[in-house]
C-alpha positions as YAML, in Angstrom:
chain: A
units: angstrom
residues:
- id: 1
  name: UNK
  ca: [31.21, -2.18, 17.52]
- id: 2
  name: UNK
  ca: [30.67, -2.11, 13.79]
- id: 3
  name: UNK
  ca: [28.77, -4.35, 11.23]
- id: 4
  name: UNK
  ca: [25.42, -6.29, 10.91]
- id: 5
  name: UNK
  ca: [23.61, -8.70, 13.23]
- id: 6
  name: UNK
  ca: [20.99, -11.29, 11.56]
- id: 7
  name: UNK
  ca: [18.01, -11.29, 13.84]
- id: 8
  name: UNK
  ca: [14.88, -13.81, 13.20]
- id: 9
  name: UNK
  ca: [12.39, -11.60, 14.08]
- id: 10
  name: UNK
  ca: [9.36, -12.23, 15.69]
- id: 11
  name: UNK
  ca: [6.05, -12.23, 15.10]
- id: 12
  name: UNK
  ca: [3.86, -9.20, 16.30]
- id: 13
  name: UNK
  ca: [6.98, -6.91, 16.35]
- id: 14
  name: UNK
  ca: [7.93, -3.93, 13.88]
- id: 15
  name: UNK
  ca: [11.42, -3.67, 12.83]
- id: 16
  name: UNK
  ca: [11.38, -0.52, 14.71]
- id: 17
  name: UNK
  ca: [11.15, -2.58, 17.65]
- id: 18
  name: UNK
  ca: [13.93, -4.90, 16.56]
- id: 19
  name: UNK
  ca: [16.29, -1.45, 15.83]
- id: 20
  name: UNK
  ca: [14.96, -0.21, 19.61]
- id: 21
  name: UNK
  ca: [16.22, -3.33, 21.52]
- id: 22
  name: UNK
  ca: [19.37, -4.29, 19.73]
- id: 23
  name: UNK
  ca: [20.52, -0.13, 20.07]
- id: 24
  name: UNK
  ca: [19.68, -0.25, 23.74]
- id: 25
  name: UNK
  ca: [21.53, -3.71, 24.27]
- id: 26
  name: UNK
  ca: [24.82, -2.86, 22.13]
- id: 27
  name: UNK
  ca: [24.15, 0.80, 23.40]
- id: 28
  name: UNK
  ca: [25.00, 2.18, 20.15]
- id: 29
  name: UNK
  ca: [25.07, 5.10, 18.54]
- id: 30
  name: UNK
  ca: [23.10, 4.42, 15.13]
- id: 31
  name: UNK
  ca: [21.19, 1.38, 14.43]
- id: 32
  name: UNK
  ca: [19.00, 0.51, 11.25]
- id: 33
  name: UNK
  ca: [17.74, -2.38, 9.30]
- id: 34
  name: UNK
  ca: [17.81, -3.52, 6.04]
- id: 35
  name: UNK
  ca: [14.18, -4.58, 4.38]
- id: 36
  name: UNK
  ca: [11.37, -3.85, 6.85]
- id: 37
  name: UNK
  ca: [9.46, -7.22, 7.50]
- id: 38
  name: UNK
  ca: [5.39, -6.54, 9.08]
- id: 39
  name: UNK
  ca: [4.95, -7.14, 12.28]
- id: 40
  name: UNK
  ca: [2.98, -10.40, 11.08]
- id: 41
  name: UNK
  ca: [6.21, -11.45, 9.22]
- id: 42
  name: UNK
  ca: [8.77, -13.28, 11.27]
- id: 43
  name: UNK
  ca: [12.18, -14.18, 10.00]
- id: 44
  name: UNK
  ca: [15.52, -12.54, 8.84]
- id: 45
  name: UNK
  ca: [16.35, -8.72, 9.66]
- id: 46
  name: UNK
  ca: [19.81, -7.59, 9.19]
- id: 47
  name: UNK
  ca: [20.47, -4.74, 11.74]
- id: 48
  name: UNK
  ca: [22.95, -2.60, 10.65]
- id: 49
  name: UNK
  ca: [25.00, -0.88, 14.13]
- id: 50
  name: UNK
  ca: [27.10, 2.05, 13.96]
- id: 51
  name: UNK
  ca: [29.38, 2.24, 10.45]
- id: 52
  name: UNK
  ca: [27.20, -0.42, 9.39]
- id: 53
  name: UNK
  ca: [24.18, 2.06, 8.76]
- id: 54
  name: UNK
  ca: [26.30, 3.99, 6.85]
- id: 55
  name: UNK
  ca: [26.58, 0.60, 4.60]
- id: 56
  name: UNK
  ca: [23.13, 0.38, 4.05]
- id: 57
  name: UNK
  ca: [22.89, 1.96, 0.49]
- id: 58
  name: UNK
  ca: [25.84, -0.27, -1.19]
- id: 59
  name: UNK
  ca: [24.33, -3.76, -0.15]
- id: 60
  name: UNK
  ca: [23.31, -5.60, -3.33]
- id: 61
  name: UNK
  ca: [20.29, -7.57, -2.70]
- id: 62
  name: UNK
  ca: [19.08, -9.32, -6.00]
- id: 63
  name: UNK
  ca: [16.65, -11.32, -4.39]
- id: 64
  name: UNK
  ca: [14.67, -13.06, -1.29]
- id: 65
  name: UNK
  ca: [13.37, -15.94, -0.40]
- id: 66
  name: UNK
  ca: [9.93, -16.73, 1.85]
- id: 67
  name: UNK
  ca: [7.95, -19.70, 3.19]
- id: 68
  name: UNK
  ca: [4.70, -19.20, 3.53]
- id: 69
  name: UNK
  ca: [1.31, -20.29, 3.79]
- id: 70
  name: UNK
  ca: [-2.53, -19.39, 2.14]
- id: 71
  name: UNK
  ca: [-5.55, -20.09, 3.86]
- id: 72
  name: UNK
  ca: [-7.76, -20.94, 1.24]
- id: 73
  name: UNK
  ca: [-11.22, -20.07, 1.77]
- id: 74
  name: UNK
  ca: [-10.93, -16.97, 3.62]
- id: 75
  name: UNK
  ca: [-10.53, -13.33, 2.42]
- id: 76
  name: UNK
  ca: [-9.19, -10.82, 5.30]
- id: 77
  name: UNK
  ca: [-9.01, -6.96, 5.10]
- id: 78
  name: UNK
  ca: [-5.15, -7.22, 5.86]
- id: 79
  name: UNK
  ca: [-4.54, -9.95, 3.59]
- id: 80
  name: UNK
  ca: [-3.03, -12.13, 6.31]
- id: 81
  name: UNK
  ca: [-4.63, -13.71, 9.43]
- id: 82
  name: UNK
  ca: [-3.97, -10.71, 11.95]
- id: 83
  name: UNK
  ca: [-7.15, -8.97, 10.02]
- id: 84
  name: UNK
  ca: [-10.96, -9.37, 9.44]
- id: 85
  name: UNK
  ca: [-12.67, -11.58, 7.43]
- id: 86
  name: UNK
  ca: [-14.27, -10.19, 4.18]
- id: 87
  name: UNK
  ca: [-15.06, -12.72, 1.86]
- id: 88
  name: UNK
  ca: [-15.29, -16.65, 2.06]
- id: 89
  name: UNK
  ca: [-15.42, -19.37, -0.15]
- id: 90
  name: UNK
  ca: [-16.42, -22.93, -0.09]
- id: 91
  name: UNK
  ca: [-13.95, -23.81, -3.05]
- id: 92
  name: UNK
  ca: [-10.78, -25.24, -1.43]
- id: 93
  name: UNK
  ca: [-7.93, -26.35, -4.00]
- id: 94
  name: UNK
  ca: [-6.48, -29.56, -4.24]
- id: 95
  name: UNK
  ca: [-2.78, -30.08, -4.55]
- id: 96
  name: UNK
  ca: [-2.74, -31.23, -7.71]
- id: 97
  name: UNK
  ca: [-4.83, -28.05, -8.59]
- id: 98
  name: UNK
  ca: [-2.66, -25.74, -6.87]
- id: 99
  name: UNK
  ca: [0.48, -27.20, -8.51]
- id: 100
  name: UNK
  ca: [-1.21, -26.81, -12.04]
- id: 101
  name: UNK
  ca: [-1.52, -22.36, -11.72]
- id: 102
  name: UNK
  ca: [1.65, -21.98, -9.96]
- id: 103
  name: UNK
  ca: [3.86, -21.72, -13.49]
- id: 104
  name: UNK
  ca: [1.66, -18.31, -14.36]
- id: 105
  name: UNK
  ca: [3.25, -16.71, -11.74]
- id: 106
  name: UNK
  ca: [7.09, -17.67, -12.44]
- id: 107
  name: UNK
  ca: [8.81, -14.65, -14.60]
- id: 108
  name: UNK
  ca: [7.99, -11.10, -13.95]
- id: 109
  name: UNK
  ca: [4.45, -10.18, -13.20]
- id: 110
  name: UNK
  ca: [2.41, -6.93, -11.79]
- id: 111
  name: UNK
  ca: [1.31, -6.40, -8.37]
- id: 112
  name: UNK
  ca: [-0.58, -3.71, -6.67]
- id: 113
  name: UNK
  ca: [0.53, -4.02, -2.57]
- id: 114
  name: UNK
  ca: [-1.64, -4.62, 0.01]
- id: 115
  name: UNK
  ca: [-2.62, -1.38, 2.00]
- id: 116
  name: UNK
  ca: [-1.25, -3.48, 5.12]
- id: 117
  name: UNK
  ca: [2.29, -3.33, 3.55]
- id: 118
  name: UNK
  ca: [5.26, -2.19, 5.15]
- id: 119
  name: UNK
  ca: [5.74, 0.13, 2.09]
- id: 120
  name: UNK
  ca: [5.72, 4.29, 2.53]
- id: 121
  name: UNK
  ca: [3.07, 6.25, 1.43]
- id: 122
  name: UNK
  ca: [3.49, 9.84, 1.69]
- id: 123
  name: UNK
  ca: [6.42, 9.11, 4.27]
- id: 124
  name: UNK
  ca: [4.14, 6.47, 6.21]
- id: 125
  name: UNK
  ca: [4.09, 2.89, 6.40]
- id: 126
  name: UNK
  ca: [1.10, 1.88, 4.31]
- id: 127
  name: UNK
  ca: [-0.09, -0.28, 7.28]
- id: 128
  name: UNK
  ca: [-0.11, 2.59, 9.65]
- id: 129
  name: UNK
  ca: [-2.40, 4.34, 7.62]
- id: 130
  name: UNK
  ca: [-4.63, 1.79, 7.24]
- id: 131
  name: UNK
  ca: [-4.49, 1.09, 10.85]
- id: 132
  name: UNK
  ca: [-5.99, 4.34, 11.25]
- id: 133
  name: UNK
  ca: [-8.97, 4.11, 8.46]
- id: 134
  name: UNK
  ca: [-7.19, 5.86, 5.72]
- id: 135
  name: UNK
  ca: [-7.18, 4.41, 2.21]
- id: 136
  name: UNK
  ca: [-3.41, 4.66, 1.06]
- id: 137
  name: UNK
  ca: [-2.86, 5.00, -2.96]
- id: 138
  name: UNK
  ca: [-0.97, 1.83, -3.45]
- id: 139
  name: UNK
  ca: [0.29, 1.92, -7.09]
- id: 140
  name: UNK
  ca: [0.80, -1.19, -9.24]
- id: 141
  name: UNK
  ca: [4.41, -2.96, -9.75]
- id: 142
  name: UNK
  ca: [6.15, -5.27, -11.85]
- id: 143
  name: UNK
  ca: [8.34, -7.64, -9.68]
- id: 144
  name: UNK
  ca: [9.80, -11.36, -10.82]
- id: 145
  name: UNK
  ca: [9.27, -14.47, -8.96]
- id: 146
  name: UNK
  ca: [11.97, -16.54, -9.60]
- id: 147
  name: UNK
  ca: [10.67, -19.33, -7.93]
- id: 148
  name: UNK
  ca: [7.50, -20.64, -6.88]
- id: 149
  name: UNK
  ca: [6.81, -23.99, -5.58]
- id: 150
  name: UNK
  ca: [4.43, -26.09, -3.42]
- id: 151
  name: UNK
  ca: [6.68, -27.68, -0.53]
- id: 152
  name: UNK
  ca: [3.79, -28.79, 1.92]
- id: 153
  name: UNK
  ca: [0.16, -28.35, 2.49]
- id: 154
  name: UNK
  ca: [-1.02, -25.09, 1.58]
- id: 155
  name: UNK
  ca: [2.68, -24.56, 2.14]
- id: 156
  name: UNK
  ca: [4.76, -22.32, -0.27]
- id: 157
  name: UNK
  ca: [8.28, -21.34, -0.66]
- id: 158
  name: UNK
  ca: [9.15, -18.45, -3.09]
- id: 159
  name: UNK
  ca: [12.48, -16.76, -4.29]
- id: 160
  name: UNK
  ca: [11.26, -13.19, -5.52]
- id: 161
  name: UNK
  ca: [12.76, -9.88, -6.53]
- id: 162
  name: UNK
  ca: [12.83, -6.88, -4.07]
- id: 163
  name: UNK
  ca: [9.32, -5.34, -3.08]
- id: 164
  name: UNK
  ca: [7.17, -8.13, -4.24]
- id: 165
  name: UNK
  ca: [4.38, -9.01, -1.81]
- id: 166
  name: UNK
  ca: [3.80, -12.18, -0.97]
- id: 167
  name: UNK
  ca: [0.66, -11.44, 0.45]
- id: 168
  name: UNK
  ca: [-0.72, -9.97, -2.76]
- id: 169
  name: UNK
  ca: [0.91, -12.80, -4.03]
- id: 170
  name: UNK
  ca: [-1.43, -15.35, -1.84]
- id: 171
  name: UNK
  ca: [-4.77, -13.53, -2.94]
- id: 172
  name: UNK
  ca: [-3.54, -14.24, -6.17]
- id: 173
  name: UNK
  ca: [-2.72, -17.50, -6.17]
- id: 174
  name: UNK
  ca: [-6.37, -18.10, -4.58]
- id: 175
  name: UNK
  ca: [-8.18, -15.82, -7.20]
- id: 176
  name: UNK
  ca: [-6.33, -17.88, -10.12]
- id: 177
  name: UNK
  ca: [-7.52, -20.73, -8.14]
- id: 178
  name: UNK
  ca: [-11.21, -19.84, -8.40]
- id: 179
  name: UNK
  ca: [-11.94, -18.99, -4.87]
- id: 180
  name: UNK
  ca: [-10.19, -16.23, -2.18]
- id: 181
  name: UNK
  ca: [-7.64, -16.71, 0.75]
- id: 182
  name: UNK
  ca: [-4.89, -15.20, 2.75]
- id: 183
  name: UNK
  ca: [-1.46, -15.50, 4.18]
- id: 184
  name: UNK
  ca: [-1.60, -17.50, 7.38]
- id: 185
  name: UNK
  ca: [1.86, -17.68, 8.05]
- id: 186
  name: UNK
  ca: [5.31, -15.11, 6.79]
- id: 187
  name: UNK
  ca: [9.00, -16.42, 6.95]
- id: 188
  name: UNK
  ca: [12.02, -14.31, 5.19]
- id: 189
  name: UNK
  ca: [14.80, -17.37, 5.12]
- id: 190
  name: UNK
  ca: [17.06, -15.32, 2.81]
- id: 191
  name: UNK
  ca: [17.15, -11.26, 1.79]
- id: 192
  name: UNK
  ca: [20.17, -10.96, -0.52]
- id: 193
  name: UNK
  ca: [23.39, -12.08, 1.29]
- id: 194
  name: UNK
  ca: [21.68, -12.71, 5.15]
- id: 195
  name: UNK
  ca: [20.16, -16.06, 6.00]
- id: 196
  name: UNK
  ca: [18.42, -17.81, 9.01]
- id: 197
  name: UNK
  ca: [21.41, -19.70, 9.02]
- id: 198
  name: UNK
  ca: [23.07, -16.55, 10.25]
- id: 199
  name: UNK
  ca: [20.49, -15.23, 12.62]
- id: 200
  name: UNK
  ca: [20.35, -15.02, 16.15]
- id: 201
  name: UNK
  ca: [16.97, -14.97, 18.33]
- id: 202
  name: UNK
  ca: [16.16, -11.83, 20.29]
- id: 203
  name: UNK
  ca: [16.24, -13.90, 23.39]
- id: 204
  name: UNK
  ca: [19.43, -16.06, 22.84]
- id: 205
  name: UNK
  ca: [21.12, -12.64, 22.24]
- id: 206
  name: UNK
  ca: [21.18, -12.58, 25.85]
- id: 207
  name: UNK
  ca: [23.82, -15.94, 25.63]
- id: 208
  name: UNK
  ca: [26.04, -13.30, 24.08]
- id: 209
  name: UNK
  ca: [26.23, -10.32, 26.60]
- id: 210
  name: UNK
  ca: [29.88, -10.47, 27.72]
- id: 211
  name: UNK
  ca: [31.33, -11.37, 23.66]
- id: 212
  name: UNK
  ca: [28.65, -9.45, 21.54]
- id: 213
  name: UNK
  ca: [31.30, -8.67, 19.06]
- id: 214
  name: UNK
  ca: [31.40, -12.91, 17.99]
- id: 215
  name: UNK
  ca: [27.72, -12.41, 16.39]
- id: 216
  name: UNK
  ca: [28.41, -9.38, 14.38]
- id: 217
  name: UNK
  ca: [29.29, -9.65, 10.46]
- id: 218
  name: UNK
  ca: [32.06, -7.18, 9.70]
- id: 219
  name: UNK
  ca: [31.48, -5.01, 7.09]
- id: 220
  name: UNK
  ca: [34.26, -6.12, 4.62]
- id: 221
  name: UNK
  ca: [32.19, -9.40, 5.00]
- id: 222
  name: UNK
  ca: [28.88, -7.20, 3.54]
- id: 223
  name: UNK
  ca: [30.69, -5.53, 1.18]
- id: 224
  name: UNK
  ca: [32.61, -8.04, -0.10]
- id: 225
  name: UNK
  ca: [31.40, -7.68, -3.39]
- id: 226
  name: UNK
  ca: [33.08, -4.11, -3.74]
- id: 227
  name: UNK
  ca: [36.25, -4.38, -4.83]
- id: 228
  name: UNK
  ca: [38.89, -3.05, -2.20]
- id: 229
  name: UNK
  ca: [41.96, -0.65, -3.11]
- id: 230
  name: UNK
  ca: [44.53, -1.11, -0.51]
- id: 231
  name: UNK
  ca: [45.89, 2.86, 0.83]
- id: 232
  name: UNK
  ca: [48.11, 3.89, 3.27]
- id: 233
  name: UNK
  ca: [47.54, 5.48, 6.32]
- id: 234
  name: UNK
  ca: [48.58, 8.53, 4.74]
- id: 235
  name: UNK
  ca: [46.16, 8.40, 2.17]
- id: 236
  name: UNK
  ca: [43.58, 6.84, 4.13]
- id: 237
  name: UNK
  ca: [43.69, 10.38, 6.26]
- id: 238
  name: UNK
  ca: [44.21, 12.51, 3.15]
- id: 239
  name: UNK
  ca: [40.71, 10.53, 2.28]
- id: 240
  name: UNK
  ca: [39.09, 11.19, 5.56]
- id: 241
  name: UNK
  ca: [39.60, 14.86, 4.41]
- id: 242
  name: UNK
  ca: [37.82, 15.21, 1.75]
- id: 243
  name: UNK
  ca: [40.69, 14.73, -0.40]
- id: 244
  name: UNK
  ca: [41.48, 13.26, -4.18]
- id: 245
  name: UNK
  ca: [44.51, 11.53, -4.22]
- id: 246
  name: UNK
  ca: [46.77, 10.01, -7.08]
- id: 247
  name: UNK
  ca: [47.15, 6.30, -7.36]
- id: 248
  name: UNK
  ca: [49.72, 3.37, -8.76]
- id: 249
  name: UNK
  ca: [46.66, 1.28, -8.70]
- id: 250
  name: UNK
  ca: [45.65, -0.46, -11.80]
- id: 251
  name: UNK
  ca: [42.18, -1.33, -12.23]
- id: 252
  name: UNK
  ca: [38.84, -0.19, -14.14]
- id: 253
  name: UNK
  ca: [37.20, 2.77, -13.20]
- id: 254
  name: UNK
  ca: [34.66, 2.66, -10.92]
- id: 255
  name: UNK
  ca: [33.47, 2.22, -7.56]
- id: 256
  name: UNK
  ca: [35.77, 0.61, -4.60]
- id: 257
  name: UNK
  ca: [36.28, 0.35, -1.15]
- id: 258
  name: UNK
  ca: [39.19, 1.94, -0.18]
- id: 259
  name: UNK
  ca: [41.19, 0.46, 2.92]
- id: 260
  name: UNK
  ca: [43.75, 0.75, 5.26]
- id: 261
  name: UNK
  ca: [45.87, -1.57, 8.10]
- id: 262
  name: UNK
  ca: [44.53, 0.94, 10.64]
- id: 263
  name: UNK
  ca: [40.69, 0.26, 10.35]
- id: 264
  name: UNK
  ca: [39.93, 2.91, 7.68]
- id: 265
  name: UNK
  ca: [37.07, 2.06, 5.45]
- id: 266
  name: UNK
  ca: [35.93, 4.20, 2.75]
- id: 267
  name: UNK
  ca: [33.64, 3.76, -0.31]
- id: 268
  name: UNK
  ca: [35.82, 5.66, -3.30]
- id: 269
  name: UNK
  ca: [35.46, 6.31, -7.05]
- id: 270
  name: UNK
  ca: [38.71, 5.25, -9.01]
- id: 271
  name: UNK
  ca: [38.98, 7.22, -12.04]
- id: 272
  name: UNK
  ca: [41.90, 8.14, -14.67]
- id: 273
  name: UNK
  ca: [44.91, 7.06, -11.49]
- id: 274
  name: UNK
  ca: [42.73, 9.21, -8.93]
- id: 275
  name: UNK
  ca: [40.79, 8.04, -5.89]
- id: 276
  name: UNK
  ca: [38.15, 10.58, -4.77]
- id: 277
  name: UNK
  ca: [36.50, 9.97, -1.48]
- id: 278
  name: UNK
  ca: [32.26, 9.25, -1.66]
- id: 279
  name: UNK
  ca: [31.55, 7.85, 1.82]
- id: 280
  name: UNK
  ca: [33.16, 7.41, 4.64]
- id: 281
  name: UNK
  ca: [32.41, 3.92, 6.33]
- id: 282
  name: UNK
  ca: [34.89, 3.31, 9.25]
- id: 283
  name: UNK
  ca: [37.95, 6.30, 10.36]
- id: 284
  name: UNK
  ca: [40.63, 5.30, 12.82]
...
C-alpha cells in the first residue's frame, strides 16, 4: 500500500506518534509526515506510507490555513495554554478593537518562533530543548499572512505561508493590542493540497481495518501537479536502471513524472528528446 492518509490529529500527541501508530496498523515499511503540527496543535497531518515518503520532497504546498484562538490577558512560557503563566494583563480587547489591528498583519511580516516550536535547532525540535531548560537560538523570519480575520470570539482563522507561527502570531496580535495573551486553542484545516475534509480520526481508522486501501490518496492524486510522460514498460525498466533514454515526446524541458501501465512511477528530467531518471517513486 502506497500514498498518503489525512489524519486529524489529536491534541497532546507528536506527529511521531501519529507516524508510530499508522506504520504499526498498515504494517509498513516507511512512514512519514508532511508538516509537523505540536503536540498542542490538533488537525490535518498527511502521512506519507511506503512510495509515498519518497514523495515527500515534490509536494507543493503554497500555503495553510488555521483556526485558532488568543487568550487575552495571559502570557505563558510556551506561548499556548499547555505552559506557565508569565505575565498578565487586565486590558482585554474588544471586538471592534481587535478587528481594527488585524490589517497590520496581512502581507509579509517578520517573526522570531517560539522556543516551543516544532522547528529544528541543531537537529532538535525547538520544543524538546526547551522541555529540557535549554534556550534554543530561534532566528527571525519573514513569512506572509494571506489572510487574517476575526470569525468568533477571540476566535481567528488565518491562511499563512509555510513556517509562520501562529503562536508568535497570537502574542502579537495581543502586544499590538496593548496588553499580552496566548494561543488557547490550534487547528490546521488546510496544509497545501490536504484538508479536514479529507481526514480520517485515529480512532475511526479502526472502521477501515479489512479495506485500508479506500482511505489512502494515490500518489498520482499528490502529484498531480507534475506533469506525467507516458513510457513503456520497456523504458519504464530501462528507467528503473539508472538509464537515459530517447523520447518522441514533445514538451518543455523540465521536470515530469514518468509512468507506465504496469505501476511504474518515476520523477524524470525531460531535456533536448531525453528522459533521465531522478527518483524513483513506485517499480513494478
Amino acid at each position: 500500500m502506497d500514498g498518503f492518509l489525512i489524519i486529524d490529529k489529536p491534541e497532546g500527541k507528536s506527529s511521531a506518534f501519529v507516524d508510530f501508530v499508522i506504520k504499526k496498523w498498515f504494517k509498513a515499511t516507511k512512514v512519514g509526515h508532511v508538516g509537523t503540527l505540536d503536540p498542542f496543535a490538533i488537525g490535518v497531518l498527511a502521512i506519507a506510507i511506503n512510495a509515498g515518503t519518497k514523495a515527500i520532497p515534490y509536494i507543493k504546498t503554497e500555503s495553510k490555513t488555521y483556526e485558532f484562538e488568543i487568550s487575552f490577558g495571559k502570557l505563558t512560557d510556551t506561548s499556548d495554554k499547555t505552559g506557565k503563566v508569565i505575565e498578565v494583563s487586565n486590558k482585554i480587547p474588544t471586538v471592534s478593537e481587535i478587528q481594527s489591528v488585524l490589517p497590520q498583519f496581512i502581507g509579509e511580516i517578520t517573526q522570531i518562533p517560539s522556543i516551543f516550536s516544532a522547528i529544528k535547532v541543531d537537529g532538535k525540535r525547538a520544543y524538546e530543548l526547551a522541555r529540557k531548560g535549554e534556550v534554543p537560538n530561534m532566528k527571525a523570519r519573514k513569512v506572509t499572512i494571506y489572510n487574517l480575520e476575526l470569525i468568533g470570539k477571540n476566535h481567528f482563522r488565518a491562511e499563512v505561508s509555510p513556517g509562520t507561527y501562529i503562536r508568535t502570531l497570537s502574542e502579537d496580535i495581543a502586544k499590538a493590542l496593548g496588553t499580552v495573551g496566548h494561543t488557547s486553542y490550534l487547528r490546521r484545516i488546510k496544509d497545501g493540497k490536504f484538508s479536514v475534509e479529507q481526514s480520517i480520526t485515529l480512532e475511526n481508522l479502526e472502521k477501515f481495518e479489512d479495506n485500508l486501501d479506500s482511505v489512502l490518496i494515490p500518489l498520482e492524486n499528490v502529484l498531480d501537479d507534475i506533469p506525467v510522460i507516458p513510457v513503456s514498460c520497456q523504458d519504464a525498466e530501462n528507467l528503473m536502471l539508472g538509464r537515459c533514454i530517447p523520447t518522441a515526446f514533445v514538451g518543455a524541458d523540465g521536470q515530469y513524472m514518468a509512468s507506465a501501465d504496469n505501476g511504474f512511477l518515476e520523477i524524470v528530467k525531460f531535456s533536448d528528446g531525453v528522459i533521465n531518471p531522478k527518483k524513483l517513486l513506485r517499480s513494478f
